[in-house]
C-alpha positions in Angstrom: -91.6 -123.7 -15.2 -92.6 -119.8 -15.5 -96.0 -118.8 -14.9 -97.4 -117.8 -18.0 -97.0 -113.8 -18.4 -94.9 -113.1 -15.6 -92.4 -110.4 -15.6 -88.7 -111.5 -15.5 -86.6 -108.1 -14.7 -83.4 -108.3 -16.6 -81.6 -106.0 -13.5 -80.6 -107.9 -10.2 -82.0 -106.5 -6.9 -78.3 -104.3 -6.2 -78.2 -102.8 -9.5 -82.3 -101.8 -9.2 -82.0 -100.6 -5.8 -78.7 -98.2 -7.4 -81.1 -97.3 -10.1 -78.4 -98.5 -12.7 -78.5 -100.1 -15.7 -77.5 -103.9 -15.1 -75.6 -106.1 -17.7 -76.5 -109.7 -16.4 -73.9 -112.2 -17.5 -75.0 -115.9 -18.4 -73.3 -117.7 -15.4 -72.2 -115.8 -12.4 -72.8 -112.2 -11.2 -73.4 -109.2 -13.4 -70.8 -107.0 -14.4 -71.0 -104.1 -12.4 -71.5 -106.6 -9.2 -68.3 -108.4 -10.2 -66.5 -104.9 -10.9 -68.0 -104.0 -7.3 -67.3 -107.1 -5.6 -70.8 -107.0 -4.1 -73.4 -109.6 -4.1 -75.4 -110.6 -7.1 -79.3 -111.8 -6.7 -81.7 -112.0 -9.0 -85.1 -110.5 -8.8 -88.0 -113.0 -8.4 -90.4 -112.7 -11.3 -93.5 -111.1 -11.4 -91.7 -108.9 -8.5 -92.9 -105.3 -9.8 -96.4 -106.8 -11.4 -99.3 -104.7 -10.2 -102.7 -106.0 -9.1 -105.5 -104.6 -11.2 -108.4 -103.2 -9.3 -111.7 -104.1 -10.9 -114.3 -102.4 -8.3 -113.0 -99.0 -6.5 -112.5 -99.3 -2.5 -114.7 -97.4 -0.2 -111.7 -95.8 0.8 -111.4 -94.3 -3.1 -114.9 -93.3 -3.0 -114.9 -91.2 0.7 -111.9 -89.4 -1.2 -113.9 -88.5 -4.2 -116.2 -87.2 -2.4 -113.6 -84.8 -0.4 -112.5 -83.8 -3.7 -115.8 -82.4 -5.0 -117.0 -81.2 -1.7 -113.2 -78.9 -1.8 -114.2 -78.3 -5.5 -117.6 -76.8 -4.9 -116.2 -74.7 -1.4 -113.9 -73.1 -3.7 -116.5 -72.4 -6.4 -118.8 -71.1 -3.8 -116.1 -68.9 -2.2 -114.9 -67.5 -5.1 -118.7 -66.0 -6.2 -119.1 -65.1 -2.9 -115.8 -62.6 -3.2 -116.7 -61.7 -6.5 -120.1 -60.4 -5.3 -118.4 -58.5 -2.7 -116.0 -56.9 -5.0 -118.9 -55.7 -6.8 -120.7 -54.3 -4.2 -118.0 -52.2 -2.7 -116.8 -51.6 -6.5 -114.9 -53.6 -9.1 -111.7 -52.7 -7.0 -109.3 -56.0 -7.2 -106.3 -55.5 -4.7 -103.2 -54.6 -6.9 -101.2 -56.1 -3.7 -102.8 -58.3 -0.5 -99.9 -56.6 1.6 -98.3 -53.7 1.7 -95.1 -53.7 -0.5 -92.0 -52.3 1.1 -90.3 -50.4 -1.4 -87.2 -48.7 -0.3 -88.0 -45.5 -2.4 -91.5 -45.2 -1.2 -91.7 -42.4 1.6 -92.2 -42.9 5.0 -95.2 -41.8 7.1 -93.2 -38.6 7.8 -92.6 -37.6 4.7 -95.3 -39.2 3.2 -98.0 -37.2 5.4 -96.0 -33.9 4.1 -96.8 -34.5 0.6 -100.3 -35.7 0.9 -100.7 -32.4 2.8 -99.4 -30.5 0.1 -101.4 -32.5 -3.0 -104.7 -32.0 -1.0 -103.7 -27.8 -0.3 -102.0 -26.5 -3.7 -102.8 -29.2 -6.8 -105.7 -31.3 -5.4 -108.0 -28.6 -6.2 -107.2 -27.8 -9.9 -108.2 -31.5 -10.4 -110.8 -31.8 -8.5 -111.7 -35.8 -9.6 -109.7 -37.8 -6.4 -111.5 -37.2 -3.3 -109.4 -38.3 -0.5 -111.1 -38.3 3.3 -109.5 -35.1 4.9 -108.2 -36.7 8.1 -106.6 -40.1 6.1 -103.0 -40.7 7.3 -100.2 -41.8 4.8 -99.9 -45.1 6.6 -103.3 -45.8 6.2 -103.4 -44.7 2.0 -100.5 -46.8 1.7 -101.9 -49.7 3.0 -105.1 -49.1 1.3 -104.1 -47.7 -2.1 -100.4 -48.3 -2.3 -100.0 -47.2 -5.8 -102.1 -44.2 -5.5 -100.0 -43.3 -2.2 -96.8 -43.7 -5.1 -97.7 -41.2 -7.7 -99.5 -38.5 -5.3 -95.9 -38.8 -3.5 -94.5 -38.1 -6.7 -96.3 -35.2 -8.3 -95.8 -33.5 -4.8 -92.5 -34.1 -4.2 -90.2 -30.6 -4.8 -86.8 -32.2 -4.3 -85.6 -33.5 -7.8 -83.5 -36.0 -7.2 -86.1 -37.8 -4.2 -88.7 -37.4 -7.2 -86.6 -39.1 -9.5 -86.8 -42.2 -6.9 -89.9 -42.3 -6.4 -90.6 -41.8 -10.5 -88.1 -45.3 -10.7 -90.9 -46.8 -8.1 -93.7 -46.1 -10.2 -92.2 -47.6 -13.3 -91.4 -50.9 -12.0 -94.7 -51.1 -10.0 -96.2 -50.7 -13.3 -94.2 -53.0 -14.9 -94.7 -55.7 -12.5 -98.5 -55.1 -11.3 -100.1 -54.6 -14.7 -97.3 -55.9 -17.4 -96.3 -58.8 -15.9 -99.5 -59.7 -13.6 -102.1 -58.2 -16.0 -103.6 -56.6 -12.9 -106.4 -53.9 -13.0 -107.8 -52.0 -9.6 -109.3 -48.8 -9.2 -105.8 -48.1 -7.4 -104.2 -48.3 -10.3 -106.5 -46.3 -12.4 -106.2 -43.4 -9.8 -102.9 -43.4 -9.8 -102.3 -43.6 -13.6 -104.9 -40.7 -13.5 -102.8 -38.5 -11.2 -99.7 -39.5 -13.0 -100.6 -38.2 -16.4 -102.4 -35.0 -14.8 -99.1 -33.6 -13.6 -96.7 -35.6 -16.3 -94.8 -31.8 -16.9 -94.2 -31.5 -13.4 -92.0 -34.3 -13.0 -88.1 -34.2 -13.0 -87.1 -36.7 -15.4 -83.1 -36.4 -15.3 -80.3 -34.5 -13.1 -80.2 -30.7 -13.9 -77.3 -29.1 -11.0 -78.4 -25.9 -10.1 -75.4 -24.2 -11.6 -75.6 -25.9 -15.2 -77.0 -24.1 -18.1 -81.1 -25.3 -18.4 -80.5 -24.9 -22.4 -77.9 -27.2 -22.7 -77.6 -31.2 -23.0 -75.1 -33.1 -21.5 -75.0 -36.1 -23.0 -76.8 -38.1 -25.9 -78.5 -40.0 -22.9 -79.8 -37.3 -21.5 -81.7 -36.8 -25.1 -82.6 -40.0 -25.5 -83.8 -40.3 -21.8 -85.7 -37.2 -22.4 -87.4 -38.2 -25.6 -88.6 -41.9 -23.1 -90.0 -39.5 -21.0 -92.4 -37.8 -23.7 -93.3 -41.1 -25.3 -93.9 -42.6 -22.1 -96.8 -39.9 -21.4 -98.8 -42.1 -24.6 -98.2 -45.4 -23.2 -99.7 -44.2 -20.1 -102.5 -42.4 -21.6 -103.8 -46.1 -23.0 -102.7 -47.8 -19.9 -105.2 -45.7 -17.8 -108.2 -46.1 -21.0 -107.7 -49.8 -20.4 -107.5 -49.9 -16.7 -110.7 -48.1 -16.4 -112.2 -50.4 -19.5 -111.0 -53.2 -17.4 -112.7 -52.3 -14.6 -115.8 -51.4 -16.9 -116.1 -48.2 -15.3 -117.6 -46.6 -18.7 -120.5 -48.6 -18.6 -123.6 -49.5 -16.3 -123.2 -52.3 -13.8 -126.3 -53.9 -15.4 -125.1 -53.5 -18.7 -121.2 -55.0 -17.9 -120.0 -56.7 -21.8 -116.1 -57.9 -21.7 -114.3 -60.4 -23.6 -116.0 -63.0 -21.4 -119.2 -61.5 -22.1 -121.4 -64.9 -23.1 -120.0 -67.0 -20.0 -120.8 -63.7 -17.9 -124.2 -63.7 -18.8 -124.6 -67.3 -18.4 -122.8 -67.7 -15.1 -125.2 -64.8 -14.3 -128.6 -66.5 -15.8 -127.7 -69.4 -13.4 -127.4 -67.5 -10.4 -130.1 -67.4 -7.6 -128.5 -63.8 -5.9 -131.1 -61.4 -6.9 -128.6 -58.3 -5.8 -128.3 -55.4 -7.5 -124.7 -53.7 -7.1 -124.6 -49.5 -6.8 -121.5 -47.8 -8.8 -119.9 -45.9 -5.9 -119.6 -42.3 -6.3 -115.3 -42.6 -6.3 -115.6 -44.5 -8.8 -118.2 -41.7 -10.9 -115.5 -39.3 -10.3 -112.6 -41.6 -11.6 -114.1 -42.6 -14.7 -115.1 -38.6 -15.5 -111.9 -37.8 -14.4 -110.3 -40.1 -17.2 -113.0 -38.9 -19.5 -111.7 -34.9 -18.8 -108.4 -35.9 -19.4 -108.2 -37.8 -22.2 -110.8 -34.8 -23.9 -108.4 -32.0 -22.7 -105.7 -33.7 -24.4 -107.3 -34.3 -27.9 -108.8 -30.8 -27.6 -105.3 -28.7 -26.7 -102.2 -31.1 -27.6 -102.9 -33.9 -30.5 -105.7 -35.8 -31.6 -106.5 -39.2 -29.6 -109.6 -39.9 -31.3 -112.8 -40.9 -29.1 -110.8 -43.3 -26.8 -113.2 -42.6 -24.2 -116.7 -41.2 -25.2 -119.4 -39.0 -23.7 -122.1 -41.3 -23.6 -125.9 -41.8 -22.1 -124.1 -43.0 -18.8 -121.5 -40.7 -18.7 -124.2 -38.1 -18.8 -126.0 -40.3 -15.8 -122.8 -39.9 -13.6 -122.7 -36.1 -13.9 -126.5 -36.1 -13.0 -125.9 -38.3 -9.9 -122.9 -36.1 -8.4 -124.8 -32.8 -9.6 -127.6 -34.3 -7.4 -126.1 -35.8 -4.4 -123.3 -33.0 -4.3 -121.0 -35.2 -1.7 -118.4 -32.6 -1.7 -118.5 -29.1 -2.6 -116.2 -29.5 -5.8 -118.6 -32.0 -7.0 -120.1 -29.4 -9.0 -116.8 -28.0 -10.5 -116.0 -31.5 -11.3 -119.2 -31.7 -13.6 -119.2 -28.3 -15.1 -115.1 -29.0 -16.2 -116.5 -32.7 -17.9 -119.7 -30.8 -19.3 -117.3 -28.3 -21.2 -115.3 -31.2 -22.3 -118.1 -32.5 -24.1 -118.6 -29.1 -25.7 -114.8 -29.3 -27.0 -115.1 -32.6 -28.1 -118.4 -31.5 -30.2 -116.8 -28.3 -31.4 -113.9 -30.0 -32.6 -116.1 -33.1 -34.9 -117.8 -29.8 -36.3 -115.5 -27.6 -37.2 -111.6 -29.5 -37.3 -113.3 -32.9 -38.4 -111.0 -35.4 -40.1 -112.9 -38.6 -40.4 -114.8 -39.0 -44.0 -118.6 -38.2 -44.1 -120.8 -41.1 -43.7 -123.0 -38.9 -45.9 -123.7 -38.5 -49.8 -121.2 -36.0 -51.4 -124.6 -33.9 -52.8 -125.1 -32.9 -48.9 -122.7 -29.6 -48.5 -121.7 -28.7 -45.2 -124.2 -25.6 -43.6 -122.3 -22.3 -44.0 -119.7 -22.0 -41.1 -121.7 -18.5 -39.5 -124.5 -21.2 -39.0 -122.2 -24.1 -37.2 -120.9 -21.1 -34.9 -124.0 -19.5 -33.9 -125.4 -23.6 -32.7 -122.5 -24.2 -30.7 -122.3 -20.2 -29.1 -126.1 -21.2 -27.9 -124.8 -24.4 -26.3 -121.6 -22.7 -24.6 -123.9 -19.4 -23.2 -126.0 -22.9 -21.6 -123.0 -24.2 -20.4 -121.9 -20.9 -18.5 -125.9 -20.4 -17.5 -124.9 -23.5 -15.0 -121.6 -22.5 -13.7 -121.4 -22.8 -9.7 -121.7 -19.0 -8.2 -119.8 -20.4 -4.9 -118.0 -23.0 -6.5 -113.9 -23.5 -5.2 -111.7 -21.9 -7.9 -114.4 -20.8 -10.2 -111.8 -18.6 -12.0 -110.4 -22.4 -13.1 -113.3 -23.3 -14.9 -113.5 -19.5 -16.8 -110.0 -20.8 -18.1 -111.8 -23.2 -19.5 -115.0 -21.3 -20.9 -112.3 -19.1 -22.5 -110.4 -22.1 -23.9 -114.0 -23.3 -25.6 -114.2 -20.1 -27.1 -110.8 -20.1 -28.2 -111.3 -23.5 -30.0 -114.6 -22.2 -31.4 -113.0 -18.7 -32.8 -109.8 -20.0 -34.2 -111.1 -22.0 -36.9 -110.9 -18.4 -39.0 -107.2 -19.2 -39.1 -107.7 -21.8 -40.8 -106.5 -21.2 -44.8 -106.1 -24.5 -46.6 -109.3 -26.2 -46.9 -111.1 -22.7 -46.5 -113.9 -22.7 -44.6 -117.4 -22.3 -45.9 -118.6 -18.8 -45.0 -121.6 -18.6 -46.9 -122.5 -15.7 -48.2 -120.6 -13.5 -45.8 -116.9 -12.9 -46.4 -117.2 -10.7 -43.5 -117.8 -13.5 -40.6 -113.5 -14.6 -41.2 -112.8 -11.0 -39.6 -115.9 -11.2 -37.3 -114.6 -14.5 -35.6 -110.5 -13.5 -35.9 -111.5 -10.4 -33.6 -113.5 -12.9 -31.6 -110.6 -15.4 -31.4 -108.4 -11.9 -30.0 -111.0 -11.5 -27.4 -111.2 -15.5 -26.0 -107.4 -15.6 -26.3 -106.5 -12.3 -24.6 -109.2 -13.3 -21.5 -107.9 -16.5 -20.9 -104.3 -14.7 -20.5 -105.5 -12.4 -18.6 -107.5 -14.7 -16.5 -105.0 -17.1 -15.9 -102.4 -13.8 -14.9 -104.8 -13.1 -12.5 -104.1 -16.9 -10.5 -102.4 -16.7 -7.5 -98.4 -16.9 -7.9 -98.3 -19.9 -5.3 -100.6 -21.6 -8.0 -98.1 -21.6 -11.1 -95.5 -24.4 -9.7 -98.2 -26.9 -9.0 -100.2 -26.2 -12.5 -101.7 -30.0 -14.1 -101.0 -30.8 -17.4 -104.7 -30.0 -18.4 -104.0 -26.3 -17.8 -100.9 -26.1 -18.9 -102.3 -27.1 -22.5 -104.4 -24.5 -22.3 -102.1 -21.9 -22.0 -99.9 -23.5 -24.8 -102.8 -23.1 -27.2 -103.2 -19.6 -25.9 -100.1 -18.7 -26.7 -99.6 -20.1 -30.1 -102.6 -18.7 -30.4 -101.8 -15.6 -29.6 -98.8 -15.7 -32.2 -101.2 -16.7 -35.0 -103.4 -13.8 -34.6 -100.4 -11.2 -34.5 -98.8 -12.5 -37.6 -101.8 -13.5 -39.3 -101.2 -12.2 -43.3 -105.1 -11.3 -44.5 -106.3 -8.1 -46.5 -108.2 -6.3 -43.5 -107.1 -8.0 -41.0 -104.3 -5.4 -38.9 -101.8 -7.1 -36.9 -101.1 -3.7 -34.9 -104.2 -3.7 -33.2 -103.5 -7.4 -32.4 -100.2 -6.0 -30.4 -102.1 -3.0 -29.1 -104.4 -5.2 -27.3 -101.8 -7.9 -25.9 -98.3 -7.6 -27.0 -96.5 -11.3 -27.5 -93.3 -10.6 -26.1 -95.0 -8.9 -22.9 -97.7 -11.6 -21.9 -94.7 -14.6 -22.1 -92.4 -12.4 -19.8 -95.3 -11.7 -17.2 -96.1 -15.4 -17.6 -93.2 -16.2 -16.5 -92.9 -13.7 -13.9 -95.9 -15.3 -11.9 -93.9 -18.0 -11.3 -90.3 -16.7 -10.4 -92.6 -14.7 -7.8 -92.3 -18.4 -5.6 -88.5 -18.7 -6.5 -87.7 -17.3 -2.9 -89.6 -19.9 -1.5 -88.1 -23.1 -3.3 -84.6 -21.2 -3.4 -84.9 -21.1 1.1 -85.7 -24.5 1.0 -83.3 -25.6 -0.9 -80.4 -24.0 1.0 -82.0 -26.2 4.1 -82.1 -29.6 2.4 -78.1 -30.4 2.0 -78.7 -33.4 0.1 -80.0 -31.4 -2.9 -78.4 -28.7 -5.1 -81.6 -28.7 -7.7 -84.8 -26.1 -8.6 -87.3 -28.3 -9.4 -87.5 -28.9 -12.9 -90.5 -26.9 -13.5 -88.6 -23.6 -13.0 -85.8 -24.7 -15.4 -88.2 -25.8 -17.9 -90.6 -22.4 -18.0 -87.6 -19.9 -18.3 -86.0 -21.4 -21.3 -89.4 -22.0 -23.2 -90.2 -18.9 -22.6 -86.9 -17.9 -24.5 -87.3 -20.8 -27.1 -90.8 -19.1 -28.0 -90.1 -15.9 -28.0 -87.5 -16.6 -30.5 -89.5 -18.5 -32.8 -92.5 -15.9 -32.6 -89.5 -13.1 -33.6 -88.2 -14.8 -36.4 -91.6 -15.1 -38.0 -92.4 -11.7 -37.6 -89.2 -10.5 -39.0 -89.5 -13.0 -42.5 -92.9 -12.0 -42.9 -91.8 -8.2 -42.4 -89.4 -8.9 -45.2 -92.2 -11.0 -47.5 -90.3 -14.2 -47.5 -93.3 -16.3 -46.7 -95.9 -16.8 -49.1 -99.0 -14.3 -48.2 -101.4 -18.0 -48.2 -99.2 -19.3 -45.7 -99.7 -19.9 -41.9 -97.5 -17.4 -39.9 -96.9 -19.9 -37.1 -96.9 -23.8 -37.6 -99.2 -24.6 -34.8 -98.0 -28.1 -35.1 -94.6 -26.9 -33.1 -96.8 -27.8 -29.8 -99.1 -30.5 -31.4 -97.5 -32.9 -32.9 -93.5 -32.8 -32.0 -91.6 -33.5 -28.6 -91.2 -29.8 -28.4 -94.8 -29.5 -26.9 -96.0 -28.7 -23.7 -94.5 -32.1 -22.6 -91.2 -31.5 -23.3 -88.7 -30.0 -20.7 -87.6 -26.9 -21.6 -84.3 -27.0 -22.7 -84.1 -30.6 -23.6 -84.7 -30.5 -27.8 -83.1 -33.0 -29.6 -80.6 -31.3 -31.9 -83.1 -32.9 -34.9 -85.7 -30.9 -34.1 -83.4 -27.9 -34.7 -85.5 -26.8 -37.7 -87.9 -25.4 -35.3 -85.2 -23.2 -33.2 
């Protein structure tokens, strides 16, 4: 008889060691054994019957005791990395090796355009400090996303750019889309990739082809990507350097993990206190700058990034320590920044008031007067030796052209007090900010104009719409003819222009040497036919007003034309969408 509870498998030993299901007959072999012709056995029972294990073995507890022993190793090696990541900064490799990408350059031609990023463009963004004798090799091992973009905002052959531009996409869409990444390598090279956005070639443009004309509806989709994609990495660079909490103190560090932080913290015997490296000072200002310069001179971006008690600490530290000598540029530029910002929540403000409606607004002559005090401080500190100092007096004049323009302003009309005179006081103000940043920026070095950043080539948009404004502006007293006395429109976009067909020679010789290339970069292209573009727009405005067809209380130039639409200083010259033909 059967022991009570013991197992009696239903499949005979051939059929279980097949791994088949077995159909056992009541007399004689199974069926697939007698289909088979093989031999039929049954399994004993209790066969597969486990014994149960009421005490653990020694053996058992030796390898618990492995485990948690591995378990707290780990634990300790991974605090022990994360305290050195934050001493040497909250850097986290975007790659533990160096990635061979077939469109990256080599160290030849890598060490060529590092050399020409640190001579013509490094200094009009003065906010990436690389060590003067640092080979390509060795930034491309260290920083190999950084050593991507810096390649590609210094390359001058278009069709090489393009290659390196596909590089930089997919390293962004693998390192921070698909890995959620975040490293101070990225964050530079975001920050060098949105500084000279305009400067990149986006899509083939032969030498011999028409810059005015599009090809093909992909060329105008591809080049309305390329202008959206400047927003997308304008938030990818805020949250890098969020990520990497660069806009707050080390002592003060909140993130979405911000209670087990503090806890894990509490609990921890290292009394350590990290020190924010000065790279990392001039990062974060340098995404501070940018972002400002952007909401100040092309569209509004709200306060993404904030001048706040420490952002004021980090200007104080480089002021002090003065590593390098465009340290003090680099503060001064972020200094008027914070001017802009605060002249543009005074005077263009767009949020609601947080105060009562009985509280009016203080007469506009007042408003102008306290922020004219705080720019004559700002100028009080510029560097007398500083590198480019004519750079930051762009800027100065842009402040003042942001202050002054605000009597263009019709519909809601400013509050002038008392004085109906101040409109005319600050239009002929707004003449003499915009026609000294045109001249100042004239006065720039030809070899200069190719290489401009983004941040200054905003400028001189709002110049020059600026500019327009003021010669067509429609107000009793206010005479347009002086305005084209004192700069003429037509004149100052031609000799704009000029400044940088001066260096044509120079890209034209090397082009005839390079056989693989028959394109101008882009930048050439793009400049002569906006030049046209405007010229034409700023004509037919003057000739409908001449002939009263616009309405004496309207704007006589839609400043929005370089704010708000892709026919702003981002987009190439030449590439407009026919639906934005309503502004041809």
């Amino acid at each position: 008889m059967d022991e009570v509870g013991a197992r009696h498998p239903k499949a005979c030993i051939t059929c279980a060691k097949a791994k088949v299901r077995c159909f056992p007959e009541t007399e004689g072999p199974c069926k697939r054994c007698r289909r088979l012709r093989k031999e039929c056995q049954k399994q004993a029972p209790g066969a597969h019957r486990r014994e149960k294990k009421s005490v653990a073995s020694g053996s058992d507890v030796a390898a618990l005791e492995a485990k948690l022993d591995r378990m707290v190793a780990m634990l300790a090696a991974s605090e022990r990395n994360t305290r050195e990541r934050v001493e040497s900064g909250p850097e986290t490799r975007s790659s533990s090796t160096v990635e061979e990408n077939p469109a990256a350059p080599d160290e030849i031609e890598g060490q060529l355009l590092i050399e020409v990023f640190s001579k013509r463009m490094f200094p009009l963004f003065p906010f990436l400090m690389m060590p003067p004798d640092i080979t390509a090799e060795e930034l491309r091992r260290e920083k190999p996303f950084l050593y991507l973009n810096i390649s590609m905002v210094a390359c001058q052959n278009a069709p090489r750019q393009r290659e390196i531009v596909h590089a930089v996409k997919e390293y962004v869409a693998e390192h921070i889309v698909m890995r959620g990444e975040h490293s101070l390598d990225l964050l530079q090279g975001l920050l060098i990739n949105v500084a000279w956005f305009v400067s990149v070639s986006r899509f083939p443009r032969p030498r011999n082809q028409p810059p005015d004309v599009l090809k093909s509806e992909e060329e105008i989709r591809q080049a309305i990507r390329s202008t959206a994609q400047l927003d997308t990495f304008v938030h990818l660079l805020v949250a890098q350097s969020f990520s990497l909490g660069l806009n707050q103190e080390l002592n003060y560090q909140k993130n979405l993990n911000y209670a087990l932080s503090y806890l894990k913290e509490s609990i921890n015997d290292d009394s350590h206190t990290p020190v924010r490296t000065l790279e990392e000072r001039r990062t974060y200002l340098g995404c501070y700058y940018l972002t400002t310069m952007l909401s100040t001179c092309v569209k509004d971006l709200g306060p993404i990034i904030r001048f706040t008690r420490y952002t004021d600490e980090c200007c104080n530290v480089l002021d002090q320590v003065a590593e390098y000598p465009t340290d003090a540029s680099l503060v001064q530029l972020v200094r008027a920044m914070k001017l802009a910002d605060k002249i543009h929540h005074t005077l263009y403000y767009t949020d609601l008031h947080s105060s009562s409606g009985s509280s009016a607004p203080p007469p506009l002559g007042l408003s102008i007067r306290w922020l004219e005090a705080e720019l004559k401080q700002l100028k009080a500190r510029m560097p007398s030796q500083a590198p480019h100092n004519a750079i930051l007096q762009l800027h100065y004049n842009t402040l003042e052209l942001h202050l002054y323009r605000v009597a263009l302003i019709n519909e809601p009309k400013p509050n002038y007090g008392d004085h109906p005179l101040i409109q005319l006081d600050l239009l002929f103000r707004c003449v003499e900010a915009t026609t000294s940043f045109l001249q100042n920026i004239l006065s720039l070095p030809s070899a200069l104009f190719p290489f401009f950043p983004f941040t200054i080539m905003c400028q001189f948009g709002k110049a020059i719409v600026t500019l327009s404004q003021l010669s067509l502006y429609d107000h009793p007293g206010w005479d347009r003819a002086y305005v084209e006395s004192i700069m003429d429109f037509d004149q100052t976009v031609d000799r704009i222009t000029g400044k940088l067909e001066e260096e044509l020679p120079f890209f034209e010789q090397a082009l005839a040497q390079d056989p693989k290339s028959a394109e101008l970069p882009e930048i050439f292209g793009r400049m002569t036919n906006r030049a046209v573009t405007i010229k034409r727009m700023h004509r037919r405005r003057k000739e409908a007003l001449e002939q009263t067809s616009l309405p004496t209380n309207a704007a006589p130039m839609d400043y929005n034309f370089m704010i708000d639409c892709p026919l702003d200083m981002l987009f190439p010259f030449g590439e407009m969408p026919p639906i934005y033909g309503q502004y041809s």
